[in-house]
C-alpha positions as a printed Julia matrix, in Angstrom:
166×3 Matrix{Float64}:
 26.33  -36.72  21.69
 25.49  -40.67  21.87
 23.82  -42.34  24.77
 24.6   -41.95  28.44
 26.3   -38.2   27.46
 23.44  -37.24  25.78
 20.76  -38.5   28.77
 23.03  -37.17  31.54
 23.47  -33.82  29.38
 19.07  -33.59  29.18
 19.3   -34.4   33.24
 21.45  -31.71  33.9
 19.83  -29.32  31.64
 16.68  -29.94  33.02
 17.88  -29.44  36.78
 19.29  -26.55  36.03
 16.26  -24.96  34.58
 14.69  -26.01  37.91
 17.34  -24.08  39.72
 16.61  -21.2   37.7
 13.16  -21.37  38.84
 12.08  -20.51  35.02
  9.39  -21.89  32.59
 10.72  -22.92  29.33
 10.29  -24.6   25.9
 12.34  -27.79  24.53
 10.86  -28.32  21.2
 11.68  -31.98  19.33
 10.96  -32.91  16.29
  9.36  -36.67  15.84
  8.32  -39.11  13.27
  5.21  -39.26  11.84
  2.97  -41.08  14.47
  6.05  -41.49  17.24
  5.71  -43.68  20.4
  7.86  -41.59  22.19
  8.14  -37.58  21.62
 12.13  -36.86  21.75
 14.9   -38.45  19.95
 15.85  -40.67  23.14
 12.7   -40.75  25.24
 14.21  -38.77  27.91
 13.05  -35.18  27.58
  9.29  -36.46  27.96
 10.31  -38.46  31.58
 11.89  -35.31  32.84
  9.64  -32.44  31.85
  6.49  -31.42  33.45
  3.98  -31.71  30.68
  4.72  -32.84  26.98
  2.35  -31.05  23.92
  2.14  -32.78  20.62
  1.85  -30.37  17.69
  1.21  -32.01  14.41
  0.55  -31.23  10.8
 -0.55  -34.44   8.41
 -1.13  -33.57   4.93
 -3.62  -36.48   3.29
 -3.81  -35.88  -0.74
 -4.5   -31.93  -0.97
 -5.65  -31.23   2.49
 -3.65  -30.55   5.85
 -4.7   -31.48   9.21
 -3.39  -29.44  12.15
 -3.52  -30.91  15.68
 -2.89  -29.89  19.15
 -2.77  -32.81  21.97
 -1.7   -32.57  25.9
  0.21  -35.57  26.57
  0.67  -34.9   30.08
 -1.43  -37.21  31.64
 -0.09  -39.54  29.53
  3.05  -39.09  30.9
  2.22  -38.99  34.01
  1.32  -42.33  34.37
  4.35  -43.68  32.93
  5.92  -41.94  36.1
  3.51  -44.01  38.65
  4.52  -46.99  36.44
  8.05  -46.56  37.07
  7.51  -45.37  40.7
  5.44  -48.38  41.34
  8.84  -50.72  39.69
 10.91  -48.47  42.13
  8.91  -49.72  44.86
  8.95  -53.04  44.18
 12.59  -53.01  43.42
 13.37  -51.46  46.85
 11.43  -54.16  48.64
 13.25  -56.53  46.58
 16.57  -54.8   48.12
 15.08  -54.66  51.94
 13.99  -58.18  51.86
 17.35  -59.1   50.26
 19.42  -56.64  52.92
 18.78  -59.28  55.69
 17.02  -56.75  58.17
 19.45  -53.8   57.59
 18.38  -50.37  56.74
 20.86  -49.02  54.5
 20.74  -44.96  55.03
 19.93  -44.16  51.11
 16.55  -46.13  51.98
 15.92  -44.57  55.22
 16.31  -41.47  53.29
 13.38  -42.18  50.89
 11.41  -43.11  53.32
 11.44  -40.09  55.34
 11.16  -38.56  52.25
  7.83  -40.55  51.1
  6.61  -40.09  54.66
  6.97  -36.42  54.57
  5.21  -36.27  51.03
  2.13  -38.29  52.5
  1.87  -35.72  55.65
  1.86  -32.83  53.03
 -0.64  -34.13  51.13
 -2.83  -34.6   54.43
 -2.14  -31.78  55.74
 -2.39  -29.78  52.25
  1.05  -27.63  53.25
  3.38  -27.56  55.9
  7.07  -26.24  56.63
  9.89  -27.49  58.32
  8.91  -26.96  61.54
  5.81  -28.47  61.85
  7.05  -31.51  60.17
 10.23  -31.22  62.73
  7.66  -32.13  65.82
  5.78  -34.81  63.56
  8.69  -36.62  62.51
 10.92  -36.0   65.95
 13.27  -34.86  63.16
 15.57  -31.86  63.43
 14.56  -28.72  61.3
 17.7   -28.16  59.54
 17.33  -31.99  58.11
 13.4   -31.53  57.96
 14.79  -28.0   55.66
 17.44  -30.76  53.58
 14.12  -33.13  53.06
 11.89  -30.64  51.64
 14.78  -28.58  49.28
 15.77  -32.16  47.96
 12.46  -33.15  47.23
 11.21  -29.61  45.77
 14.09  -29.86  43.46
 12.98  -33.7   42.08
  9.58  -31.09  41.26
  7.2   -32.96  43.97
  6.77  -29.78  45.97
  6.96  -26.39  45.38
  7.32  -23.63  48.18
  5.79  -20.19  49.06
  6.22  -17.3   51.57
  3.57  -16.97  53.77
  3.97  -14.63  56.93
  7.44  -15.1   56.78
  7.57  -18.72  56.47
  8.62  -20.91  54.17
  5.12  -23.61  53.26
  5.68  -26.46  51.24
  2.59  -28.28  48.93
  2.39  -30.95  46.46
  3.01  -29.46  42.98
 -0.33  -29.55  40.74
């Protein structure tokens, strides 16, 4: 697989593992001393933490090494959420004062992120009366957004709370 196939092949792998609700492994192998961590750069944007194992040998003597890139990586995500946002208001300012319904989307979806992390969890229906939203689209917010990994859900008393994902 070359290129696009191969990225949108990763995506969808990736997605589906989300679906599955599982934890897994994708193991690459790297250069020695690699700026990025997979063969295409991909893998490391869409997983949720990226561990560097390494084994150097220098004459007669090997050095073994264990490093969390995950904080790393995440802020290579801000860094390409903060060029999303830009780009968008490049797109509003350019739309000549219409709202197209892709960006209203993602900004009831940023707007329900920010009252989550205020509010520390919330479900549909409380975010129904905040947003003067119906709960079946409040429900189509959240499940969209928990499966992009923002949010993750839990049962509690028979309802169905949302949080940020640590």
């Amino acid at each position: 697989m070359k290129g696009e196939t191969y990225r949108l092949y990763i995506n969808r792998l990736f997605r589906f593992f989300e679906e599955m609700n599982v934890n897994t492994f994708l193991i690459s192998e790297t250069n020695q001393d690699p700026k990025i961590y997979s063969p295409t750069g991909v893998e490391e944007f869409l997983a949720d933490g990226v561990i560097v194992l390494y084994n150097i040998r220098s004459g007669n003597v090997r050095e073994h090494g264990l490093e969390d890139r995950t904080n790393e990586m995440n802020t290579r995500l801000e860094e390409v959420a903060e060029k999303m946002d830009e780009l968008m208001f490049l797109y509003q300012s350019n739309s000549q004062g219409k709202t197209s319904p892709s960006v209203r989307k993602m900004r009831v979806k940023e707007m329900i992120i920010m009252l989550i992390q205020q509010h520390g969890s919330l479900g549909a229906p409380q975010l129904s009366e905040l947003l003067k939203l119906s709960r079946t689209g409040c429900s189509e917010y959240l499940r969209e957004i928990e499966l992009r990994g923002v949010l993750v859900s839990e049962l509690k008393c028979q309802r169905k709370l949302y949080k940020i994902r640590q």
